[in-house]
C-alpha positions in Angstrom: -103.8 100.4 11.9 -100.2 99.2 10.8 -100.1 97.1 14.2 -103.0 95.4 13.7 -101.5 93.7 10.5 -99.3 91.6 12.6 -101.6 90.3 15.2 -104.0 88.9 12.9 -104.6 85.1 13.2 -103.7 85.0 9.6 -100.0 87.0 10.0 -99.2 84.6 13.0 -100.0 81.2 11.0 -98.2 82.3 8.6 -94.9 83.2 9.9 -95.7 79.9 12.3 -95.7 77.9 8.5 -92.8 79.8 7.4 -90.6 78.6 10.6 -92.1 74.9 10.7 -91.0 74.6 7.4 -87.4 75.6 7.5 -87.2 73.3 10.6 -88.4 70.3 8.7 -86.2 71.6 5.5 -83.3 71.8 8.2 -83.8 68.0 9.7 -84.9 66.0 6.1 -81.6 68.2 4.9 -79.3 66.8 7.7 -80.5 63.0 7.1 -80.5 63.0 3.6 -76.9 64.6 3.3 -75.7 62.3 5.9 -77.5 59.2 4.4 -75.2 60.6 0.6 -72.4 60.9 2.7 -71.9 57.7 3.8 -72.8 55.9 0.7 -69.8 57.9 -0.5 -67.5 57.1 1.3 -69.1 52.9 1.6 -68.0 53.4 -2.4 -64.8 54.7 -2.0 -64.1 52.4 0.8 -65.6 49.4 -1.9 -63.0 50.9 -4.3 -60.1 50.6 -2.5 -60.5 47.5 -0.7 -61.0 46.1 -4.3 -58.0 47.5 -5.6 -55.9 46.7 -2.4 -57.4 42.9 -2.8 -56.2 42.9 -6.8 -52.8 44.1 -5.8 -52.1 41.8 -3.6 -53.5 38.7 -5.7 -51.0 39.7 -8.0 -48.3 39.1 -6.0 -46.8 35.6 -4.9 -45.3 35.3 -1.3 -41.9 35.3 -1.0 -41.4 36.7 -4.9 -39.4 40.4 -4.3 -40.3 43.4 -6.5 -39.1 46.7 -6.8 -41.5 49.5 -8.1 -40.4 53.1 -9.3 -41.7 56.1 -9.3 -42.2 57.1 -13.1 -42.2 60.7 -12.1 -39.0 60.5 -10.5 -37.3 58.5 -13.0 -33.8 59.8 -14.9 -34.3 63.0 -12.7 -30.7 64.3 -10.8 -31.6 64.2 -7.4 -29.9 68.1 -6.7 -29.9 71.2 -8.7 -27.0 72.7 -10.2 -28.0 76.2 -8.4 -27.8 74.1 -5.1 -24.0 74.1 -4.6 -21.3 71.9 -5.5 -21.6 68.5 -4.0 -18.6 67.4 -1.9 -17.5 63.6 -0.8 -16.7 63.4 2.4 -14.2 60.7 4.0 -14.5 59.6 8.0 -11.1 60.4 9.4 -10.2 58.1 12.2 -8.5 59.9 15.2 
């Protein structure tokens, strides 16, 4: 009798509902991530062409500028635990 359960029209439609749906969850899923996707990165994209374009509005051609890194500022550039730091001279032969 338990084999009978699954060859009933209503089993087969069911599981046949079951499947169709995750297909169609699986394709709307694809195109709706891919369609956020690329809005992201269009934004971020937006973003930094804006602030590319600001930067260099800023600047006049031919002016020179020097910019520091704020981390790296007043920092020694080797550690004491490195070793002693020797000047070496060229000898000519």
């Amino acid at each position: 009798m338990s084999h009978l359960l699954f060859t009933t029209p209503l089993f087969i439609s069911t599981l046949f509902y079951i499947f169709f749906f995750f297909v169609i969850l699986v394709i709307v899923g694809g195109l709706i991530s891919k369609y956020l996707m690329r809005r992201v990165f269009n934004r971020m994209q937006d973003n930094m062409n804006q602030h590319y374009d600001r930067q260099q509005s800023s600047k006049k051609e031919g002016k020179v500028t020097i910019e520091y890194d704020r981390d790296k500022k007043g920092k020694k550039q080797y550690k004491r635990d490195q070793g002693e730091y020797i000047d070496y001279e060229e000898v000519d032969e």
